[in-house]
C-alpha positions in Angstrom: 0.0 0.0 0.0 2.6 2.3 0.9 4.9 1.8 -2.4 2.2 2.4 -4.4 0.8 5.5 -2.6 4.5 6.6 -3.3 4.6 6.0 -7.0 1.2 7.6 -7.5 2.7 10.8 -6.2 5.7 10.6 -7.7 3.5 10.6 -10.9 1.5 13.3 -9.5 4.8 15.5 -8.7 6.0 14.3 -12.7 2.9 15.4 -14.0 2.3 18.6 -11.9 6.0 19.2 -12.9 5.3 19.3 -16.4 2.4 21.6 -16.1 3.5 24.5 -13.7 5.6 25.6 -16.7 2.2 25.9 -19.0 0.7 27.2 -16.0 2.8 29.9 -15.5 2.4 31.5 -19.0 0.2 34.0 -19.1 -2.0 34.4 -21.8 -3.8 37.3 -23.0 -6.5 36.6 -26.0 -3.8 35.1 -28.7 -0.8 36.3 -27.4 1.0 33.8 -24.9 3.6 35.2 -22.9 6.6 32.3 -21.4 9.7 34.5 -20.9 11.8 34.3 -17.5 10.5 31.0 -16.5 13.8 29.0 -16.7 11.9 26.7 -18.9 14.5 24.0 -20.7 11.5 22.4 -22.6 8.6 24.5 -24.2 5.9 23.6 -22.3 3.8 21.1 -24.4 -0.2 22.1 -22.9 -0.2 25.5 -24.7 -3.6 27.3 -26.4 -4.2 25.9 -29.7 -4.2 29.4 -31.5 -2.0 31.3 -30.5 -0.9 34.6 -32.6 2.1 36.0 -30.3 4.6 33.2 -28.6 7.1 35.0 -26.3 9.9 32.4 -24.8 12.5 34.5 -24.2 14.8 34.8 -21.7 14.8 30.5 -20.3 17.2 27.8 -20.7 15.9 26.4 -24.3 18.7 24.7 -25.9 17.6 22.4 -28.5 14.3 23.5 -30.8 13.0 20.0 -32.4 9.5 19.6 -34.1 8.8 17.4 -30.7 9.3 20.6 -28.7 7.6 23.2 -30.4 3.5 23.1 -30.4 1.4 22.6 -33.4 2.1 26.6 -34.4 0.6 27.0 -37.7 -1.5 30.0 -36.7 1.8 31.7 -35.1 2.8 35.1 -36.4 5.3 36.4 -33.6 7.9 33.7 -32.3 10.4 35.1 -30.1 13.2 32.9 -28.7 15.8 35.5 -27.9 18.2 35.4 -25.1 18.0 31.0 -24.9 20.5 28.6 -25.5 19.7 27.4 -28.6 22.2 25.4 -30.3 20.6 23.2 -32.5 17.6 23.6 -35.1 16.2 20.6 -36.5 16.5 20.7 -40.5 12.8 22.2 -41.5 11.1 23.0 -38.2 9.0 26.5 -39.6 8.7 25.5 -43.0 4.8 24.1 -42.0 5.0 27.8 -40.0 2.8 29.3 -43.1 2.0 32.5 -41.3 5.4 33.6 -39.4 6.2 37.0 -39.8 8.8 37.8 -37.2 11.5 35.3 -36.1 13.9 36.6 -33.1 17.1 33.8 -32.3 18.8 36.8 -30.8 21.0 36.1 -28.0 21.8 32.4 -28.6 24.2 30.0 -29.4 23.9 29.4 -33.1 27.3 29.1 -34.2 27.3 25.7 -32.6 24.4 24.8 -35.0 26.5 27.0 -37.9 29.4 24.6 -37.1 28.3 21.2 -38.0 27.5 22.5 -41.4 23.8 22.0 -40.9 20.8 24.0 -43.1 17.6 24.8 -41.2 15.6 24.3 -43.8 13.3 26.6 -45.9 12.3 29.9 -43.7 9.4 30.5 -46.4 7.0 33.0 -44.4 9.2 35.3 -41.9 9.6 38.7 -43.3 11.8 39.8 -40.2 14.3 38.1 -38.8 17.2 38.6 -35.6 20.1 36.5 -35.7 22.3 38.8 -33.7 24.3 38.3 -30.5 24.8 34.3 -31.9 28.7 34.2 -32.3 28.2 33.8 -36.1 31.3 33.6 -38.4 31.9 34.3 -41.6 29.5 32.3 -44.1 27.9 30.9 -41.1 25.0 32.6 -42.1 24.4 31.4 -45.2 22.9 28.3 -43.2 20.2 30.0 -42.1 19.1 32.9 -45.4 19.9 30.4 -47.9 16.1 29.8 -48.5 14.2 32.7 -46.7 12.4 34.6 -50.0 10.3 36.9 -48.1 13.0 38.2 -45.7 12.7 41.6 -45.8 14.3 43.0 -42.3 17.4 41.3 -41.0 19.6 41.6 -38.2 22.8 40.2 -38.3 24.8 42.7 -35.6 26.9 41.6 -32.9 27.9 38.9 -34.0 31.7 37.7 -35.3 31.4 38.4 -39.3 35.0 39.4 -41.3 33.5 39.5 -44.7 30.6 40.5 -46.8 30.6 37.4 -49.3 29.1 38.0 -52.7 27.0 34.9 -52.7 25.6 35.7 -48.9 21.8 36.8 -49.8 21.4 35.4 -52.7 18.2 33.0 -50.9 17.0 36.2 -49.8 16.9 38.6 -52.3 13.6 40.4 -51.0 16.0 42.0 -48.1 14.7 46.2 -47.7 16.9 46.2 -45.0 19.7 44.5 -43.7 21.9 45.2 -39.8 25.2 44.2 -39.2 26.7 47.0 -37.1 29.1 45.6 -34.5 31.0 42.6 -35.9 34.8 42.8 -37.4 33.6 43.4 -41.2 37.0 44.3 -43.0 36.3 43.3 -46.4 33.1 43.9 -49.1 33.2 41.2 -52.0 32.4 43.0 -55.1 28.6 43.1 -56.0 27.8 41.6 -52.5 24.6 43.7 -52.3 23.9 43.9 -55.6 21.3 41.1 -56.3 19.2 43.3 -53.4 17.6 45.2 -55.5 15.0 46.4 -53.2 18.0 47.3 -50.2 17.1 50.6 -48.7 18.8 50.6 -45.1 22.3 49.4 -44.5 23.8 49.6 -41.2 27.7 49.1 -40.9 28.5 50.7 -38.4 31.1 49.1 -35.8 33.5 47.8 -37.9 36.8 48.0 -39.6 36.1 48.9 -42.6 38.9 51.1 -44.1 37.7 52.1 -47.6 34.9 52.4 -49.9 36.2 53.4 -53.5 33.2 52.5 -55.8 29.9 53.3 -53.9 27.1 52.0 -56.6 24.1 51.0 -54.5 21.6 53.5 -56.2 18.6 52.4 -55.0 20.1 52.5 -51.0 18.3 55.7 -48.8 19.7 55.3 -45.7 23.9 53.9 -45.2 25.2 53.6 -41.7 29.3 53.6 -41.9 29.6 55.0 -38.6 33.1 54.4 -36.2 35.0 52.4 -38.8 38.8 52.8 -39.9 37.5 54.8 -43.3 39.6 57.1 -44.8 38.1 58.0 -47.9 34.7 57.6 -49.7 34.1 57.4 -53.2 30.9 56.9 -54.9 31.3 55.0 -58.9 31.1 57.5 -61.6 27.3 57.3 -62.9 24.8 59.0 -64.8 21.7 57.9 -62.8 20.5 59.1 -59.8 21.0 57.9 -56.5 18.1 57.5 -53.8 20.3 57.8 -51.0 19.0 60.3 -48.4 20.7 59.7 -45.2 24.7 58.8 -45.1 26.5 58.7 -41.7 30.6 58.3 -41.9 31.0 60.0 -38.3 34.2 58.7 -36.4 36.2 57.7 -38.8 39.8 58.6 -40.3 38.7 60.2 -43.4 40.6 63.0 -44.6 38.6 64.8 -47.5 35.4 65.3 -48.3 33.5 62.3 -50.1 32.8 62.2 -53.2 29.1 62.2 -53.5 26.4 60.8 -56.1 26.4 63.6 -58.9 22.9 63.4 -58.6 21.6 63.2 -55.3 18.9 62.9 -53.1 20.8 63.4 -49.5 19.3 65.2 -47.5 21.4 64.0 -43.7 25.1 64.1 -43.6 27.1 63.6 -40.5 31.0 63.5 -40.8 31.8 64.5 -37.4 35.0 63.2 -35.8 37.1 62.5 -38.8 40.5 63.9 -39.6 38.6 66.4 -42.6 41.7 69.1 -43.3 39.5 70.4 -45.9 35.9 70.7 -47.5 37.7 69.8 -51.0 37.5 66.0 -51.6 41.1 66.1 -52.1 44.4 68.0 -52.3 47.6 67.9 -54.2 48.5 64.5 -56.5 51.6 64.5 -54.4 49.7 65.1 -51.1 47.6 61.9 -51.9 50.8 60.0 -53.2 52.0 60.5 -49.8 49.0 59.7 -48.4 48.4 56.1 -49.9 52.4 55.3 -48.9 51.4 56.2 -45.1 48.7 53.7 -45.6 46.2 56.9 -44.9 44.6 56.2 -48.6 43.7 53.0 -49.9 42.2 54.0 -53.4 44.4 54.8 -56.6 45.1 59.0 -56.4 45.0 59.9 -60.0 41.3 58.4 -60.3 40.9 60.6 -56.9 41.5 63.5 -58.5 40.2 62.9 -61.5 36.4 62.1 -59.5 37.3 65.1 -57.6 37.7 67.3 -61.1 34.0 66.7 -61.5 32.7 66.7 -58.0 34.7 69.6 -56.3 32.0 72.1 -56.1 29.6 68.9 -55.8 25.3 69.5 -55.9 23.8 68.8 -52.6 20.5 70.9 -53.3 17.9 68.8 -50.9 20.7 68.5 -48.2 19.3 69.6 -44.6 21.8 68.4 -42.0 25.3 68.2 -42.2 27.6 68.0 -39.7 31.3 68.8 -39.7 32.1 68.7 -36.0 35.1 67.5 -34.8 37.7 67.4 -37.7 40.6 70.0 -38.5 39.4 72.6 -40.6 40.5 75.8 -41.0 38.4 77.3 -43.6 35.3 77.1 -45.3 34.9 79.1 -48.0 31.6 80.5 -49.0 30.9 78.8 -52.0 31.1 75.6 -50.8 27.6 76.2 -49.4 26.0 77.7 -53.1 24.5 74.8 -53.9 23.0 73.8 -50.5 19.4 76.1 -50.6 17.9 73.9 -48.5 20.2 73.4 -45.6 18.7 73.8 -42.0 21.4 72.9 -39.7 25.2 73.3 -40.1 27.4 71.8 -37.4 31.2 73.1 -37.3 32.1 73.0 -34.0 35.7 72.0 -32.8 37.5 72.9 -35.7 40.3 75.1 -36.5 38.6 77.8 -37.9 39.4 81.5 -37.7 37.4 83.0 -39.5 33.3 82.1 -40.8 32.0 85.1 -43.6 29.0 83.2 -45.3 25.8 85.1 -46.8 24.2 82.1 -49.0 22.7 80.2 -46.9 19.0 81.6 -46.1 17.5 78.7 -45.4 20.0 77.8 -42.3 18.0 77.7 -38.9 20.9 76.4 -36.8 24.6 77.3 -37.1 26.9 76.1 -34.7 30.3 77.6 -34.4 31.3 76.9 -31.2 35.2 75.8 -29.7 36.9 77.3 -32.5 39.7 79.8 -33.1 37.2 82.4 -34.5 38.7 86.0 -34.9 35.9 87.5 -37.3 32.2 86.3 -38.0 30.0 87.4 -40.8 26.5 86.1 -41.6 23.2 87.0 -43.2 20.4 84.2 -43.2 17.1 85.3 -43.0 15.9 81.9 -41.5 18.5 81.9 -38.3 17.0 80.9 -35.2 19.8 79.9 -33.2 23.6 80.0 -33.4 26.7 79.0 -31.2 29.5 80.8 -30.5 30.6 79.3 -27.5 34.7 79.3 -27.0 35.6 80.7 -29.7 37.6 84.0 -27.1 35.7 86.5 -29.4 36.8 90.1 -28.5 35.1 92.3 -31.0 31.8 91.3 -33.4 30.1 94.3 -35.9 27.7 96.1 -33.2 24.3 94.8 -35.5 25.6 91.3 -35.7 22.7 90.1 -34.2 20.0 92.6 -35.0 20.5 91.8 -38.6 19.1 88.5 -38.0 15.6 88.6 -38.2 14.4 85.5 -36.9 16.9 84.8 -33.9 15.8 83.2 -31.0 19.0 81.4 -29.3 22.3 82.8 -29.2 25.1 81.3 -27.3 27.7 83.4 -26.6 29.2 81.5 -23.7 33.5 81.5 -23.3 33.9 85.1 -25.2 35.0 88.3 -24.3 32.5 90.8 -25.6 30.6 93.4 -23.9 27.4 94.6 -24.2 26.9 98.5 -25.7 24.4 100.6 -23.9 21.7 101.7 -26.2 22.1 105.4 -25.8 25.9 105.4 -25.6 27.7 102.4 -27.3 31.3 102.1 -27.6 33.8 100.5 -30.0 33.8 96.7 -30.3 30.4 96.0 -28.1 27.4 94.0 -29.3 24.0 95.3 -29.2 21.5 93.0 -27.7 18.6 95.4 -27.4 15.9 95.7 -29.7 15.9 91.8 -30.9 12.3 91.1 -30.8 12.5 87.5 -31.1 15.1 87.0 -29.0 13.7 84.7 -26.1 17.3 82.7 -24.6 20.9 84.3 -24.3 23.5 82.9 -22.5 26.5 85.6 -21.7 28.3 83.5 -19.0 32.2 83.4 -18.8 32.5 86.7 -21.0 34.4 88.9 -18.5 31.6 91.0 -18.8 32.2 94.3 -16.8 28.5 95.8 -16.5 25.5 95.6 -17.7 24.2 98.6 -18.6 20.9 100.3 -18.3 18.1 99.0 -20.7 20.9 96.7 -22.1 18.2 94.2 -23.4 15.4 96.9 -23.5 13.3 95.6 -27.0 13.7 92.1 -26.5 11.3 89.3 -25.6 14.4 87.0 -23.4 12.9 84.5 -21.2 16.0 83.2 -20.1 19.1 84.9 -19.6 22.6 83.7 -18.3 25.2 86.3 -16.9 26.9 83.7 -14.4 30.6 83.8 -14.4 31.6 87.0 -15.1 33.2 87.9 -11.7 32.9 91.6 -11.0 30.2 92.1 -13.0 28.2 95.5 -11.8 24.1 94.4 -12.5 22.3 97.7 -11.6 18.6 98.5 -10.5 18.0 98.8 -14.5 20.5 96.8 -16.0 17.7 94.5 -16.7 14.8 96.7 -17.4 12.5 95.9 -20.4 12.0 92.2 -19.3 9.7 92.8 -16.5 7.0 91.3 -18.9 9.3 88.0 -20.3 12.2 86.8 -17.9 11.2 83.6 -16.5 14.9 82.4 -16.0 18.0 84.5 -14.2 21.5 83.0 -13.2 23.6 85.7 -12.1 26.0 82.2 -10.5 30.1 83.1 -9.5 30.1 86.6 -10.3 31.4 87.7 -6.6 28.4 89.7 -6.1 28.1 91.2 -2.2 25.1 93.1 -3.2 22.1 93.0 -5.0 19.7 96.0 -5.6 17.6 94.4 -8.2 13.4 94.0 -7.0 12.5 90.9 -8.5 9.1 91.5 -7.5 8.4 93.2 -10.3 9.4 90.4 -13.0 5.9 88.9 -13.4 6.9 85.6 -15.4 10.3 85.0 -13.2 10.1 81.0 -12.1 13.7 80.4 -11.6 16.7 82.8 -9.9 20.0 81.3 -9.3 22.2 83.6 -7.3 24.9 80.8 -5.9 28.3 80.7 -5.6 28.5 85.0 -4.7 29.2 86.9 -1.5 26.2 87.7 -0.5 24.9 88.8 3.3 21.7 89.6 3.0 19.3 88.6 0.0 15.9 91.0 0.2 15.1 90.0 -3.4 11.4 91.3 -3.5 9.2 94.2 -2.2 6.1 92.6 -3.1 4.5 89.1 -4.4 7.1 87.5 -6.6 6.7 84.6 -9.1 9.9 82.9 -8.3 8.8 78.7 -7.6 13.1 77.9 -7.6 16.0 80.0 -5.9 19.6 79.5 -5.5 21.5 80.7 -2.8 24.0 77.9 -2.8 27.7 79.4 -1.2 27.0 82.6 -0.4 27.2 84.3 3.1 24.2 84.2 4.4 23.5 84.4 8.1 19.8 84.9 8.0 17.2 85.3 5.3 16.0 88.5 4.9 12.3 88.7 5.8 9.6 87.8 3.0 13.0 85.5 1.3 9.8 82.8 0.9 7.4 83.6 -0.5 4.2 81.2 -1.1 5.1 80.4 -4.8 8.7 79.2 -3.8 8.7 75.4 -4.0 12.3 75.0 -4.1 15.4 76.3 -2.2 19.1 75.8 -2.4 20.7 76.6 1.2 24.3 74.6 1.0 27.2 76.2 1.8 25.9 79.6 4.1 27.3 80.5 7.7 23.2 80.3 8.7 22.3 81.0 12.0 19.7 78.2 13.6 18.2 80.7 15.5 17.3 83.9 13.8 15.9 81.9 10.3 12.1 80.6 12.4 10.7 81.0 9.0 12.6 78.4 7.1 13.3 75.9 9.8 8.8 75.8 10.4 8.8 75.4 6.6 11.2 72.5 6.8 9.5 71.1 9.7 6.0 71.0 7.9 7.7 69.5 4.5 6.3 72.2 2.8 9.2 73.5 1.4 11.8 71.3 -0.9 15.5 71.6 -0.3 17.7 69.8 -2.5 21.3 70.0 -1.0 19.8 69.8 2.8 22.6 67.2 3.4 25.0 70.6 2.3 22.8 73.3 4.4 24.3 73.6 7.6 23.7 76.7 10.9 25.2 77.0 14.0 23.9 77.8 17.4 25.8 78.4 20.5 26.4 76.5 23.2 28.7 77.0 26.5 29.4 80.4 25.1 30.9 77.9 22.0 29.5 77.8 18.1 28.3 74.9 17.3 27.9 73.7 13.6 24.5 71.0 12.7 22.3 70.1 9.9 19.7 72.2 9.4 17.5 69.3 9.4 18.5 68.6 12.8 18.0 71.4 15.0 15.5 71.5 17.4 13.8 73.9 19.7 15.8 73.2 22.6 18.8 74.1 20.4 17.5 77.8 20.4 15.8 77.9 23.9 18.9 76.8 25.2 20.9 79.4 23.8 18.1 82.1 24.0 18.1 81.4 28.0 22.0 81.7 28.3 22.1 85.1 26.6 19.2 85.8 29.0 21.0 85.1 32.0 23.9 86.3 30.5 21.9 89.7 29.8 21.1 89.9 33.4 23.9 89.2 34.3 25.6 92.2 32.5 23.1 94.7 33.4 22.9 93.9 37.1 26.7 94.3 37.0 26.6 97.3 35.7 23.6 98.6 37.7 26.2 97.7 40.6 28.9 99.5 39.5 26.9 102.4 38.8 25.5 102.6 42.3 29.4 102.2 43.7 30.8 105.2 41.3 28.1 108.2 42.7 28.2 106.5 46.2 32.0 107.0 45.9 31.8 110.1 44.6 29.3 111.2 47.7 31.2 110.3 49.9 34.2 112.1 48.5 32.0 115.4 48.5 31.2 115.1 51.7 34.4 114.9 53.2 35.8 117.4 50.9 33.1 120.1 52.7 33.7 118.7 56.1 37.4 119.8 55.6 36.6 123.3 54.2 34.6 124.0 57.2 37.1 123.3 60.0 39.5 125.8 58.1 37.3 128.3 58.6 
């Protein structure tokens, strides 16, 4: 009796085994979800329709027609992040209505290295193979009979070379990932048979040069942090659909030599070695070049592309950066043919000097970090430009009224001043009278004042003067944004005074006054709008009265010489939570004690801290004036008594 009451659980426990997996899916109409279950079998008592099968993330290592369920209704399988090492030969070719296929994450290149075919993959049009270990022609194995791939992923994996046979079972691919392997070499015509190839990602790799671009019907090419150092596209006729070409972070050292007719509209070659905007220089230059191993392609072909490319059409382009290379001139005509361009990115170069009036369609021009002695522009269109470090001294006085449609200038890291509308003087910038002008940051400029009605005419809602030690801000330097200023940081300019009423700034939300010298901060003689301040190392002992006000939600305190006592205001608000402080752990005050200053957290004094101290300069009060009430009475006693005798004596002479 006993033996068999112990097998019949044991097949109880076998069978409950089996189903807690099952169990433990959750299911949602058609979509079934078995990820993170440290499954090692897929569990066999599954929903007979099932649209959506999620098994990702378990222990799966071997996927067998015995394993997977009857799935001919499945669209979705996802089996990333597994095991998986083997595929038996033709398991989803009875899969009719797959469309997405994800083996991401897994071990495939043990199932790649016994040589082994997975069969037709009929129905999937996408497909993730990445993160599998794959080598070269490994995975031919798996696309050598997928027609309706259209999306694959390939990236992360171990791939040297692009063969020229390697899509030929799935020519149908639009779009095809393999950033992040070691791809060094392209077989000729390896993409070719794609006809309908739109998106190529490359990125990743070490690919070193690309000599005879032909892909016409490509729009989007990703060759992003490779070892290039040149790109050439074939001479052609036709013209090319390509859109959107990324070759930022590589070693290229001239412009590319673009489709003659072209469609790009998004070019980024940031952080290359560009020395020029040419696509090439001297034949002896480029001799010297290819014998460095900097140039990979033949130089007399080089130049002779570059003959009929150098002043190349790029008439739909809207985005091109050039940060982060070494040029040191642009002239203006390499922009003539670019109408259309919207944002221009030359920051980080070499350049002293930027004179361009062609491009009026330009919206966002960034200078910044250069060596930039002169600047000259006219583009009707501007709405913001950066001319951050560049140590500018002097700019023409209407070099930003002349732009009608500014909104953002950055003027950060210079050393301009700002004129004074009625009187300006040589070399200043005139910031007044910008109507659109709604952000200006002016910080680190060695700015010596500000003077009256400085920015009277303009709509600025947020304004940056922080860094500019010394800097005299009068009662007026800021008047004519009562109505706009919603954000102030006047931050490390030494300040040990401040005379400005913000009260009267009706939209001002944020005020950062940190990092000054100041003792006392009466900010406001009415209501004021400010919701965040900044008082953050200054020298603050107590807050003025009316410092918060109801709209103030947050407060920076750190680094101030506060007294515990004489702030009641602030240490109630704290008390309640009804007032946020984000550096409390940095806000100290001091009380004293035993005629000794003590330093705490402001979030730790309490009211016996202050009735403590209050009592002993009581006592200490009384103390005083009794003393002295003593002392008093002594000196006209003594001086009495002195009288007295003094007529005594007078008297007995007589």
């Amino acid at each position: 009796m006993g033996s068999r009451l112990w097998m019949l659980m044991l097949v109880v426990q076998q069978v409950s085994s089996h189903r807690r997996p099952s169990e433990a899916c959750r299911v949602v109409l058609d979509d079934v979800d078995c990820s993170l279950l440290n499954l090692r079998r897929i569990p066999p008592e599954l929903p007979t329709v099932i649209r959506r099968l999620d098994l990702s993330q378990n222990l799966l290592q071997n996927l067998t027609d015995q394993d997977l369920p009857p799935a001919s209704e499945v669209r979705i399988l996802d089996l990333h992040q597994n095991q998986i090492q083997f595929i038996q030969p033709g398991l989803f070719q009875n899969m009719s209505r797959l469309e997405e296929l994800d083996l991401s994450g897994n071990s495939l290149y043990l199932h790649a290295a016994l040589n082994t075919h997975i069969g037709p993959i009929r129905s999937p049009w996408r497909m993730d193979l990445s993160g599998n270990g794959l080598f070269t022609d490994m995975s031919d194995l798996f696309l050598k009979d997928a027609p309706a791939l259209t999306h694959l992923s390939l990236n992360g994996n171990s791939i040297t070379k692009i063969t020229k046979g390697m899509f030929n079972g799935s020519q149908a691919l639009q779009s095809i990932d393999l950033h992040n392997n070691v791809i060094i070499e392209i077989e000729e015509g390896a993409f070719e048979p794609l006809s309908g190839l739109t998106q190529l990602n490359l990125s990743m790799n070490s690919i070193s040069c690309i000599t005879d671009f032909n892909l016409v019907q490509l729009k989007t090419l990703n060759l992003s942090k490779n070892s290039l150092t040149n790109f050439q596209t074939e001479e052609s006729e036709q013209e090319f659909e390509l859109t959107n070409l990324d070759l930022r972070e590589n070693k290229i050292l001239y412009f590319p030599v673009l489709p003659q007719k072209s469609k790009l509209t998004h070019l980024n070659l940031s952080r290359n070695l560009l020395r020029s905007v040419n696509c090439s220089g001297p034949l002896e230059e480029l001799e010297n070049l290819k014998e460095a191993g900097y140039l990979l392609s033949d130089p007399e072909k080089t130049l002779s592309l570059c003959a009929d490319n150098r002043h190349q059409d790029l008439p739909r382009l809207v985005f091109l950066d050039l940060s982060y290379n070494q040029l040191k001139a642009v002239p203006s005509a390499f922009f003539a043919s670019m109408i259309a361009l919207e944002s221009l990115n030359l920051s980080n170069n070499c350049l002293e000097s930027f004179a361009v009036d062609n491009l009026s369609s330009l919206k966002t021009l960034d200078i910044s970090s250069n060596n930039l002695q002169n600047f000259s522009f006219h583009g009707a269109a501007l709405e913001a430009l950066h001319l951050e470090g560049n140590a500018l001294h002097t700019l023409a006085m209407d070099s930003f009224s002349r732009l009608p449609n500014i909104r953002k200038l950055y003027l950060r890291e210079n050393q301009l001043q700002v004129c004074s509308p009625e009187s300006p003087i040589y070399g200043c910038v005139q910031l007044s009278s910008i109507p659109t002008l709604t952000f200006l940051d002016l910080s680190e400029n060695g700015l010596l004042s500000i003077p009256s009605g400085s920015f009277r005419g303009s709509s600025l809602q947020s304004l940056d003067l922080s860094q500019n030690p010394g800097i005299d801000v009068g009662q007026s330097s800021l008047s004519g944004l009562e109505a706009s200023l919603s954000q102030l940081s006047l931050r490390g300019n030494q300040m040990q005074s401040l005379e400005i009423d913000f009260s009267l700034f009706q939209k001002l939300t944020s005020l950062d006054l940190s990092v000054n010298r100041l003792t006392g901060a009466s900010l406001w003689s009415g209501e004021s709008s400010v919701e965040s301040l900044n008082l953050q190392n200054n020298s603050l002992v107590t807050l003025a009265p009316g410092t918060i006000q109801k709209t103030l939600r947050t407060l920076f305190l750190g680094s101030n010489p506060l007294s515990c006592c004489r702030n009641p205001q602030l240490l109630t608000l704290l008390r309640e939570k009804r007032l946020s402080v984000p550096d409390l752990g940095r806000a100290t005050c001091w009380f004293s004690r035993d005629l000794e200053r003590v330093e705490i957290g402001v979030s730790a004094v309490k009211p016996e801290h202050c009735q403590s101290a209050d009592g002993k300069v009581l006592w200490i009060s009384v103390i005083v004036v009794l003393a002295l009430g003593l002392a008093l009475v002594l000196a006209v006693t003594l001086k009495l008594g002195h009288s007295k005798r003094h007529r005594f004596k007078r008297g007995f002479k007589a």
